[in-house]
Structures are given as structure tokens and as C-alpha cells.
C-alpha positions in Angstrom: -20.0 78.5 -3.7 -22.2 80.7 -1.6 -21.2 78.5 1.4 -17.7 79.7 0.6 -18.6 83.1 -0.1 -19.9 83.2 3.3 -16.9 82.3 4.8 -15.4 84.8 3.5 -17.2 87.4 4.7 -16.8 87.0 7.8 -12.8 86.3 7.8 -11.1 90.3 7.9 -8.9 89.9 10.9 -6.0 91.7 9.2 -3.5 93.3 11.7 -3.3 97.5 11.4 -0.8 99.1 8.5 1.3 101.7 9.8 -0.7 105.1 8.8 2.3 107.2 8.5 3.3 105.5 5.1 1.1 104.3 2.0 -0.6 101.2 1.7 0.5 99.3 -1.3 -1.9 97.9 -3.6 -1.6 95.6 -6.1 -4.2 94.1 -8.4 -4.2 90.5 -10.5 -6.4 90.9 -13.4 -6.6 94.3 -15.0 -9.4 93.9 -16.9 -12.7 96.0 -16.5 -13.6 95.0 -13.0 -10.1 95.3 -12.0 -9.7 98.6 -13.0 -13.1 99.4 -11.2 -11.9 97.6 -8.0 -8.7 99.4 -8.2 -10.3 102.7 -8.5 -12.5 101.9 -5.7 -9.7 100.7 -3.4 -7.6 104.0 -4.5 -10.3 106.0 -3.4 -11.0 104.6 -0.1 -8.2 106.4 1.9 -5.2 109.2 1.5 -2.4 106.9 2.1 -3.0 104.1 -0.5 -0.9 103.7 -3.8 -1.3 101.4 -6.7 2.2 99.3 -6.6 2.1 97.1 -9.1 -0.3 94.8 -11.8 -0.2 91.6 -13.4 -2.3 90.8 -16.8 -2.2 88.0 -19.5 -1.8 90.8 -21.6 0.7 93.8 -21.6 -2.4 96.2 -23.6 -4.6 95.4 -20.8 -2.2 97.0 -18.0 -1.9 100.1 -19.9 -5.3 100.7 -20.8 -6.2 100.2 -16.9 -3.6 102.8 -16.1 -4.9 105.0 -18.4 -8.3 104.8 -17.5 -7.4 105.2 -14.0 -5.3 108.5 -14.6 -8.0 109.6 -16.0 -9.8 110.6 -12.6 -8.0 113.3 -11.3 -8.6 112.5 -7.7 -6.3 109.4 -8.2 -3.6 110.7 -10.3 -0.8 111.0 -7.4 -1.9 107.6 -6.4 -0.4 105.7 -9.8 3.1 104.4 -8.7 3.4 101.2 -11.0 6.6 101.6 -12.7 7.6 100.0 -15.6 9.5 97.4 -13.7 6.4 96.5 -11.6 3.7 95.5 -14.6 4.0 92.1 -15.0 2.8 90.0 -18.1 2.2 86.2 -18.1 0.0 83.3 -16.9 3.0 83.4 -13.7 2.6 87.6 -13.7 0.2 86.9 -10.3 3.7 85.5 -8.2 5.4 88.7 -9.2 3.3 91.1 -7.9 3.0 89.3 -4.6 6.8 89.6 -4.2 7.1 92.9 -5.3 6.2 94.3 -1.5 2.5 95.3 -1.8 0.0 94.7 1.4 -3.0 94.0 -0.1 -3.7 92.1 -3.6 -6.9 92.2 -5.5 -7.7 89.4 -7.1 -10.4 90.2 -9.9 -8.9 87.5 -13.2 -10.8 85.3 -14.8 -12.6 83.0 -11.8 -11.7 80.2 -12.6 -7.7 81.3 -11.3 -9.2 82.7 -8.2 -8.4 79.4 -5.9 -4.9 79.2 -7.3 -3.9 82.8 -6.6 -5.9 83.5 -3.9 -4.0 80.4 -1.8 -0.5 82.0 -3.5 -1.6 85.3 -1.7 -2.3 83.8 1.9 0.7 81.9 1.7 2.6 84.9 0.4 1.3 86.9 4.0 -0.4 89.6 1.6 -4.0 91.1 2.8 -6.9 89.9 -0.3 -9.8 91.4 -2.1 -10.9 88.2 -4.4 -13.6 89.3 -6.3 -16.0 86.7 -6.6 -17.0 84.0 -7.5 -14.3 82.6 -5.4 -14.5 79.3 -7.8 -16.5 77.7 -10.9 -16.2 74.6 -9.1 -16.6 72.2 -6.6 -12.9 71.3 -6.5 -12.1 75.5 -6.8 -14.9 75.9 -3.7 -13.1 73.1 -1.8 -9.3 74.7 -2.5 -10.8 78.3 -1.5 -12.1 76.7 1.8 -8.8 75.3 2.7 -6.9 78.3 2.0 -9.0 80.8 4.0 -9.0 78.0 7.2 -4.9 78.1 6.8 -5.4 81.6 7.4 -7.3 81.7 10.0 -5.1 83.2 13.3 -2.8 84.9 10.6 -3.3 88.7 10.8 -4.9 88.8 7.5 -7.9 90.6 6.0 -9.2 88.5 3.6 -12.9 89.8 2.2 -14.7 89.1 -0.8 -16.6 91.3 -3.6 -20.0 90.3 -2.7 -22.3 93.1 -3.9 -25.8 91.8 -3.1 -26.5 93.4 0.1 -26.0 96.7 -1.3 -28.8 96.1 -3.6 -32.0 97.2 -1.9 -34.1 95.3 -4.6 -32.3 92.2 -4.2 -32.8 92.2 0.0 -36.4 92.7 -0.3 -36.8 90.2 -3.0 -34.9 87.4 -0.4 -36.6 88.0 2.4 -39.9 88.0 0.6 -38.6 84.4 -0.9 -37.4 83.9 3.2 -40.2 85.0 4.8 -43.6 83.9 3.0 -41.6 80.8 2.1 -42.3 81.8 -1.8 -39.8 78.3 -2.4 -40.3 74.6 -1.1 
């Protein structure tokens, strides 16, 4: 998995979005961290709108809207109408047809491979949140996808938090450096 993670990393290539009209967000998995990543992604720039989500479950969309209304500074940002919150194990293929530019992909991980190649395929920029698999076979469908979109103008980047944690740097090159394993 970390070889895959990797990858990942290194693989935003995405051509420009026009900046005289919004970028168009939508997220698969509104859960917690997907509300979170949404609310990151909605504050990153002026011209960025929430499009459209897909849950399992309808209560879970809601209460991700609602949280996210709740911070003022991305009120005016909230344009998921009714039609455009989908429901449903197949909710993921909706939202990449319903014209957004970037996905993010923050479900249960073990649906990461399987919507993450339905995005590349689909021409849609990703945030997966990782892990990008629970599995060998998941790691090994996550590879393949990101080389078939290698040369497309896609960004495609992963949630990988680690080297923002200052503790967590110093702790790996102390294991790095005085070769504190093997």
C-alpha cells in the first residue's frame, strides 16, 4: 500500500480549469472525513462549489450539508440540489456524470479501487483519501488505474497526512538515519 500511496503522490498533472467559472466539486462518501475534506476543498479557493454527493445513506448527505452550512465562510459555496444527492451502493456513477471536475473519494476503503478507476475513466480530477486499498488485489487495481492515467490531464493526489506531522518526520528519520530497525 505505501508503494501505491507513493505513486500517487507524485501523479497531479491535471490540465488548468478555466478561472472565470467555479470548479465543481463533488464528494463520494459523506461521512465525517468527507465532510472534513469537503470543507477543506471549499476553502481552498473563491471559485469552487460543492456540486453534488453520493452516500449509502440519504441521513448522512444531509447531516454533511448541514454541518458544512454551518461555517459561514462556505455558505454561498453549497450548490447540491435535491436532484444532485445521490443514495445507493451505484450513487458514486451518478455524481461522476452529473458534470463536476474534481471527485473526492473518502467511502469506506475498501471501495476506493472500484471508484477511483470509475473516476479516471470518467475524465474527472481525484482526491482519494487513503488508504487507496485494504488489499493486495485493491493495491494492484489502484496501480493500474493511476498508470491508465498517466498522459491524461488529470490531477490525481492522495490524502496522505504524515508529512505534515512534525513528530512523525522526526521520528522516521531517526528510525532512517541511526538505523533504529534491521
Amino acid at each position: 500500500a505505501t508503494a501505491a500511496t507513493s505513486a500517487f503522490a507524485g501523479a497531479a498533472s491535471g490540465a488548468g480549469i478555466d478561472p472565470s467559472r467555479n470548479l465543481k466539486v463533488g464528494v463520494i462518501g459523506t461521512g465525517g472525513r468527507g465532510t472534513g475534506a469537503a470543507a477543506q476543498a471549499l476553502s481552498a479557493d473563491d471559485n469552487i462549489e460543492l456540486h453534488s454527493m453520493a452516500d449509502v445513506f440519504p441521513e448522512k448527505i444531509d447531516k454533511s450539508l448541514e454541518t458544512l452550512a454551518k461555517n459561514k465562510n462556505l455558505t454561498d459555496k453549497l450548490n447540491v440540489a435535491d436532484d444532485r444527492k445521490f443514495v445507493g451502493l451505484d450513487a458514486y456513477k451518478r455524481v461522476l456524470d452529473s458534470d463536476v471536475d474534481v471527485v473526492i473519494l473518502t467511502t469506506s476503503p475498501g471501495f476506493r479501487p472500484l471508484h477511483f478507476r470509475a473516476a479516471v475513466e470518467a475524465g474527472k480530477h481525484v482526491f482519494a483519501e487513503k488508504p487507496m486499498a485494504v488489499d493486495a488485489a485493491g493495491v494492484r487495481h489502484s496501480y493500474e488505474t493511476l498508470k491508465m492515467a498517466e498522459g491524461r490531464p488529470l490531477s490525481i493526489v492522495a490524502g496522505f497526512c504524515w508529512r505534515y506531522s512534525h513528530s512523525r518526520v522526526e521520528a522516521y528519520r531517526q528510525v532512517m538515519e541511526e538505523c533504529m530497525i534491521g
